[in-house]
SEFI-555060 format. One line per 8 residues: number of its first residue (from 1); their letters; for each residue x, z, y of C-alpha. Coordinates in Angstrom, 2 decimals, decimal comma. Each point is the difference from the previous one (the first is absolute). Example, Ala and Ser with C-alpha at 12.3 -4.5 7.8 and 13.67 -1.06 7.14 Angstrom:
BEGIN
1	as	12,30/7,80/-4,50 ~ 1,37/-0,66/3,44
% end
This chain:
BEGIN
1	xxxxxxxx	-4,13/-14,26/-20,95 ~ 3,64/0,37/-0,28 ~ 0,18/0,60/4,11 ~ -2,03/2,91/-0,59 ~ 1,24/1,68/-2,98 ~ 1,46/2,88/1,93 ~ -3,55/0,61/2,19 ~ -2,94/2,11/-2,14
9	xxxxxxxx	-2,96/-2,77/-0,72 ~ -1,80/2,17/2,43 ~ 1,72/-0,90/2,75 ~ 0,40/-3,28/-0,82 ~ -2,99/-1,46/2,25 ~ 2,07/1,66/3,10 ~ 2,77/-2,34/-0,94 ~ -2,46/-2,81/0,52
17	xxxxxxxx	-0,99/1,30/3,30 ~ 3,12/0,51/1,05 ~ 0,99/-3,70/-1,34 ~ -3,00/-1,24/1,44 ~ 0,43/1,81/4,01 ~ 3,71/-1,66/-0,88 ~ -1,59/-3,88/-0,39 ~ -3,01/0,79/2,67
25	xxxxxxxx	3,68/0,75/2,52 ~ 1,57/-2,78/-0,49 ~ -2,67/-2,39/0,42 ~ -1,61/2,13/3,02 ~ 3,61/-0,73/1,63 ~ -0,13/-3,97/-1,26 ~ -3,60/-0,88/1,57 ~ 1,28/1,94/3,30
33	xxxxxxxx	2,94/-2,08/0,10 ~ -1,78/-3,10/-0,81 ~ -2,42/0,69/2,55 ~ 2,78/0,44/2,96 ~ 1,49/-2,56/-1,47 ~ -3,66/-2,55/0,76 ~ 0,32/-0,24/3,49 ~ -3,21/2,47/0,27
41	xxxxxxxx	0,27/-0,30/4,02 ~ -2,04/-2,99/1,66 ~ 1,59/-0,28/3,53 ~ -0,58/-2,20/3,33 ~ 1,93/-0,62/2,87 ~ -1,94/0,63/3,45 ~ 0,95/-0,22/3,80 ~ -0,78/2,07/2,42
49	xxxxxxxx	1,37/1,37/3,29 ~ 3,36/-1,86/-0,19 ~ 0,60/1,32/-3,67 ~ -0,37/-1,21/-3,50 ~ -1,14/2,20/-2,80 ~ -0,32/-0,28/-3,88 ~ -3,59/1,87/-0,45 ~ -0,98/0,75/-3,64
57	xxxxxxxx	-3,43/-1,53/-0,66 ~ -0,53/1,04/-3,52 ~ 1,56/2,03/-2,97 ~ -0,54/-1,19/-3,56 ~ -1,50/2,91/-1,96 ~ 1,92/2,24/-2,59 ~ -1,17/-0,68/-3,67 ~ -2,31/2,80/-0,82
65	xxxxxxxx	1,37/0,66/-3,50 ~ 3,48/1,13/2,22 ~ -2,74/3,11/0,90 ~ -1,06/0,44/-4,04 ~ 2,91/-0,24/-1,03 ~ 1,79/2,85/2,03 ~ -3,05/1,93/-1,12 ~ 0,01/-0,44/-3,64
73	xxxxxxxx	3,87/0,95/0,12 ~ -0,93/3,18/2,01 ~ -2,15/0,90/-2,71 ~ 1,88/-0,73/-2,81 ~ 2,42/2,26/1,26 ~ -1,79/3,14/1,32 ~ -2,01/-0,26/-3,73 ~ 3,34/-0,07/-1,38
81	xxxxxxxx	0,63/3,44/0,88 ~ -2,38/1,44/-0,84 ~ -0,12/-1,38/-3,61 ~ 3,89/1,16/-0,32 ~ -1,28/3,50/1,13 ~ -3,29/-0,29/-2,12 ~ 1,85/-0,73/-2,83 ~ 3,08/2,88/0,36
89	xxxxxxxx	-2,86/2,33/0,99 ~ -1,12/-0,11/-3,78 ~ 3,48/0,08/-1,55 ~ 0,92/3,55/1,13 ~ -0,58/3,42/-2,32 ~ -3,34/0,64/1,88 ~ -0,94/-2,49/-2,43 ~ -2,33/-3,41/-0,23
97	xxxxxxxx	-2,83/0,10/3,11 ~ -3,70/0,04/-0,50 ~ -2,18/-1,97/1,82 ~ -0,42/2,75/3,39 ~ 3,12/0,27/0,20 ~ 0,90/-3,63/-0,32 ~ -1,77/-0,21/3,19 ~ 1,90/2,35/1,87
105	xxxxxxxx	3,56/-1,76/-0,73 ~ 1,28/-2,05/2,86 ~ 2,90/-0,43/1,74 ~ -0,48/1,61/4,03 ~ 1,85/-1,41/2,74 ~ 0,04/2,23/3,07 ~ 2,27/0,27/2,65 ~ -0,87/3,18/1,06
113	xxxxxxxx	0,93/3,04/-2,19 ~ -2,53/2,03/1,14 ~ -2,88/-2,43/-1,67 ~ 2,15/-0,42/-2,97 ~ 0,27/3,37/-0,72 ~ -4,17/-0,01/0,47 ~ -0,31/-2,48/-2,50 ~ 2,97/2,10/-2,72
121	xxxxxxxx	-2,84/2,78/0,61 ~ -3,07/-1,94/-1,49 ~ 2,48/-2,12/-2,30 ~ 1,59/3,11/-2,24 ~ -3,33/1,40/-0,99 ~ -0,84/-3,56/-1,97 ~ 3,59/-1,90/-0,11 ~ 2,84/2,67/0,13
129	xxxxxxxx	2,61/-2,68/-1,00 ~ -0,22/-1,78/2,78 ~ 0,47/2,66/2,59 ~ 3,38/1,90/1,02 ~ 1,05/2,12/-3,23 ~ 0,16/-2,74/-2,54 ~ 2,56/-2,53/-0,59 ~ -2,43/-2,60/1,20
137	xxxxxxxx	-1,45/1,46/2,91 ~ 3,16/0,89/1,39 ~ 1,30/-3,90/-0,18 ~ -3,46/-0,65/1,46 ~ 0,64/2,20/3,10 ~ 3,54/-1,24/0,45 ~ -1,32/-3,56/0,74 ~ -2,60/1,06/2,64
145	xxxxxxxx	0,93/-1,18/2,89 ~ 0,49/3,41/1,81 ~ 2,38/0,62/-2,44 ~ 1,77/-3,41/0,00 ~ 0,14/-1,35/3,34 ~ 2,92/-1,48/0,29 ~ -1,48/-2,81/-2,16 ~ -1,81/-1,26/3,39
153	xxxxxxxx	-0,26/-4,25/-0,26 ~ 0,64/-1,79/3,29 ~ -2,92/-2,59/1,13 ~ 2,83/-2,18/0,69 ~ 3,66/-0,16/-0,20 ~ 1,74/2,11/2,90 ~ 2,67/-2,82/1,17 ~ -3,40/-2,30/0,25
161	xxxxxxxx	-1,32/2,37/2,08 ~ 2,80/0,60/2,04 ~ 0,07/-3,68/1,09 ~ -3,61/-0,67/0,44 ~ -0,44/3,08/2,10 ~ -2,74/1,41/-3,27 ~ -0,64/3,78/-0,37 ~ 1,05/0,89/-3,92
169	xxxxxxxx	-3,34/1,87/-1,38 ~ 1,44/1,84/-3,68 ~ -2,53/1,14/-2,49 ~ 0,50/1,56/-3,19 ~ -0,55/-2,42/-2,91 ~ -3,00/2,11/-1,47 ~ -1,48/0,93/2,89 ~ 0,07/-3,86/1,00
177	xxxxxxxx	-1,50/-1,09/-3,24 ~ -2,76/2,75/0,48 ~ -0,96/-1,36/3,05 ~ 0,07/-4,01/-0,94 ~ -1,98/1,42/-3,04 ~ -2,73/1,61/1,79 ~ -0,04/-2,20/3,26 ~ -0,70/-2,62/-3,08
185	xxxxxxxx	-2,52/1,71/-1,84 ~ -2,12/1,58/3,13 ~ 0,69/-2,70/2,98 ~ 2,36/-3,26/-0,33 ~ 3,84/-0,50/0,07 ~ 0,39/-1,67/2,88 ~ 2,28/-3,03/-1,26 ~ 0,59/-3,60/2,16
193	xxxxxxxx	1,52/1,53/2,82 ~ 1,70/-2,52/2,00 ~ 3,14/0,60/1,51 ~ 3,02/-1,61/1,20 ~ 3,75/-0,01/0,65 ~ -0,02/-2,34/2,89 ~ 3,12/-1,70/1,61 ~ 0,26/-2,16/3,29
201	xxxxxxxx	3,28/-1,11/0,83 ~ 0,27/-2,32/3,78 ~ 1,34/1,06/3,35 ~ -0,84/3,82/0,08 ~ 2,30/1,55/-2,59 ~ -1,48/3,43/1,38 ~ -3,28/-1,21/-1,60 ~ 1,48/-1,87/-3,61
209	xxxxxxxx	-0,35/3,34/-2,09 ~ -4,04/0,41/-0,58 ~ -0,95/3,12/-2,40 ~ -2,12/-0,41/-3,07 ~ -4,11/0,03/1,89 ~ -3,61/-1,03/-1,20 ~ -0,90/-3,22/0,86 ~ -3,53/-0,89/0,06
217	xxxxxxxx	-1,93/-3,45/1,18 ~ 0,34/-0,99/3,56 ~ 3,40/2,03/0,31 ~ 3,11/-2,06/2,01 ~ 2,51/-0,11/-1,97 ~ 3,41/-1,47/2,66 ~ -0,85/-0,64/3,21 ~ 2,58/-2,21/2,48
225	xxxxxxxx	-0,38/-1,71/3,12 ~ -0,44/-3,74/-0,84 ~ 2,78/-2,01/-0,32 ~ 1,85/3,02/-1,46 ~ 0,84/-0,12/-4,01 ~ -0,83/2,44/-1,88 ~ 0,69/1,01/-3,65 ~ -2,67/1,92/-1,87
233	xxxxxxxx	-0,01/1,49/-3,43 ~ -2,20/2,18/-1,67 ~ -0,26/1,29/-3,26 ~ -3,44/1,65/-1,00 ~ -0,47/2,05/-3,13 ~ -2,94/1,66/-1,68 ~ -0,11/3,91/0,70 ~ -1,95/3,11/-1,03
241	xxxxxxxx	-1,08/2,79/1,77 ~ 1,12/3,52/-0,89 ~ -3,18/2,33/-0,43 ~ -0,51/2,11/2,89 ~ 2,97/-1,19/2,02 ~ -1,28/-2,26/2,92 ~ 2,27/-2,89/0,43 ~ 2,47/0,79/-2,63
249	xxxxxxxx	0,06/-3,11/-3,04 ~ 2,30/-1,13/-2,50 ~ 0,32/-3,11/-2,06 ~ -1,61/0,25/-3,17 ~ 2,87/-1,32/-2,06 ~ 2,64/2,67/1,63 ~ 1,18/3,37/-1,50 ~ -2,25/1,58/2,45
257	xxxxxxxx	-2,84/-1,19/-1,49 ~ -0,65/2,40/-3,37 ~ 2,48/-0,07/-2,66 ~ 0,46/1,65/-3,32 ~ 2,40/3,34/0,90 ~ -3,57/2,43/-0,31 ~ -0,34/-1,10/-3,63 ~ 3,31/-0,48/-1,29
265	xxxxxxxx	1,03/3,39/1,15 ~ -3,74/1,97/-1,13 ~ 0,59/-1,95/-3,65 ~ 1,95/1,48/-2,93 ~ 3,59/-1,47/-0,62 ~ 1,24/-1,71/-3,63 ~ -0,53/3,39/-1,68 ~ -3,46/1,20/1,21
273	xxxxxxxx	1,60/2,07/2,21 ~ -0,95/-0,19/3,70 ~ 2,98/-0,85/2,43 ~ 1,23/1,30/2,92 ~ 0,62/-3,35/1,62 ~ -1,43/-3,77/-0,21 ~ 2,46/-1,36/-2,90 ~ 2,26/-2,60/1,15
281	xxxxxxxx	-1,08/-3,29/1,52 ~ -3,87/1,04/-0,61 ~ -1,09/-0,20/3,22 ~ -1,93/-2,64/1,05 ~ 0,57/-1,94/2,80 ~ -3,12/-2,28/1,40 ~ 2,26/-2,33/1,08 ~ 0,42/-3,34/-0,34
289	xxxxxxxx	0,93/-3,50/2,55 ~ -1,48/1,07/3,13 ~ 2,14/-1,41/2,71 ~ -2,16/-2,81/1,00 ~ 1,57/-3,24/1,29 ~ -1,59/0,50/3,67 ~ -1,98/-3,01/1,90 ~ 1,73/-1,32/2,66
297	xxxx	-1,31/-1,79/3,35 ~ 2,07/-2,14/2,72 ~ -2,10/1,18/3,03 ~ 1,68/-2,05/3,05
% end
């Protein structure tokens, strides 16, 4: 494959996963946006007390393949890794491995350096390469994320925040994908999140600005006293939960979701050679049409 020519055939199946975490993005972000874009809230009007209110009655399901699809990209790219690392962990002058020490070669992610020096301990007696000393190891401990923090991802874009009144959780990309991996493989990613960017506009301008909130069933959306117009729009979208962090979600199709910058900067360059930085434009951005076109309700 001419694409390919400068990878070693080794690696080549990481190229797929990466390709294939690419594809699994973009349509995660398509099938979000088509979902906002459906009309997913079922909504009444009711009277009471002198007031009208818009009441959701019902919210059309997420398509459960949004939920395997954000997990087969998670582990596509937390196996990718590790197969870069398996693979460079047999090129070096310690020689080929043999089958214990094959199963001592992984890639750690700790954000404490205390535990990672724990694990260098146990590591150098069977994989020496892949511990502080050697070429490898040493690339391998600058991309831990006590080492690299600055590389932090933001749940959601800070400007966003700012004007929805959201608190900005940052994470470090391998970290993250540690945690969507093994939330995934012990629990369940918690995907189908409903939330919304909600925005009434009538006679209180103090009230027109609404932050981004969960709605569930039997919620009231506006609420005016009869006779009094009211514009209502809302725009729901299809969130996941961040391991760990209570209340904290991101769509699945944004760059805070997981992306490619652990593997492209772990794997070896055009020459074999491992880099010191992603090269350029290899990062990989779940990202794709995710403004939905909101649902909007006269409530008078």
């Amino acid at each position: 494959m001419a694409e390919l020519s400068w990878l070693p055939e080794p690696l080549h199946p990481v190229a797929y996963r990466i390709g294939r975490a690419d594809e699994l993005g973009y349509q995660l972000g398509l099938e979000s946006f088509q979902w906002s874009r459906s009309k997913p809230l079922a909504r009444t009007r009711r009277r009471e007390n002198g007031t009208e209110q818009l009441v959701v009655t019902g919210i059309r399901p997420v398509p459960p393949r949004i939920s395997m699809m954000f997990s087969e990209a998670v582990n596509h790219l937390r196996a990718a890794i590790d197969n870069v690392v398996f693979h460079l962990a047999g090129q070096t002058e310690e020689g080929p491995l043999n089958v214990k020490r094959e199963k001592a070669v992984a890639f750690p992610i700790y954000g404490d350096e205390g535990k990672y020096e724990e694990w260098c301990k146990t590591t150098r007696r069977r994989v020496p390469q892949l511990t502080p000393g050697a070429q490898l190891g040493d690339r391998i401990r600058s991309l831990q994320p006590f080492a690299s923090a600055g590389r932090a991802i933001a749940s959601v874009e800070p400007r966003v925040a700012y004007l929805n009144g959201m608190e900005v959780h940052r994470e470090h990309p391998l970290l993250l994908l540690q945690e969507y991996s093994n939330t995934d493989k012990h629990r369940a990613l918690r995907v189908a999140v409903h939330r919304s960017l909600e925005t009434v506009r009538g006679d209180n301008p103090a009230g027109d600005a609404r932050p981004m909130r969960t709605i569930e069933v039997g919620d009231v959306l506006p609420s005016t006293r009869i006779g009094t117009p009211v514009f209502a729009e809302h725009s729901p979208f299809v969130a996941i939960e961040r391991p760990g962090i209570e209340d904290v979600v991101v769509n699945p199709g944004h760059r805070g979701a997981p992306h490619r910058e652990p593997a492209a900067t772990a794997g070896p360059g055009r020459h074999g050679r491992t880099q010191p930085s992603a090269p350029q434009g290899s990062r990989l951005r779940l990202r794709a049409p995710t403004h939905p076109a909101g649902d909007r309700s006269w409530a008078p």
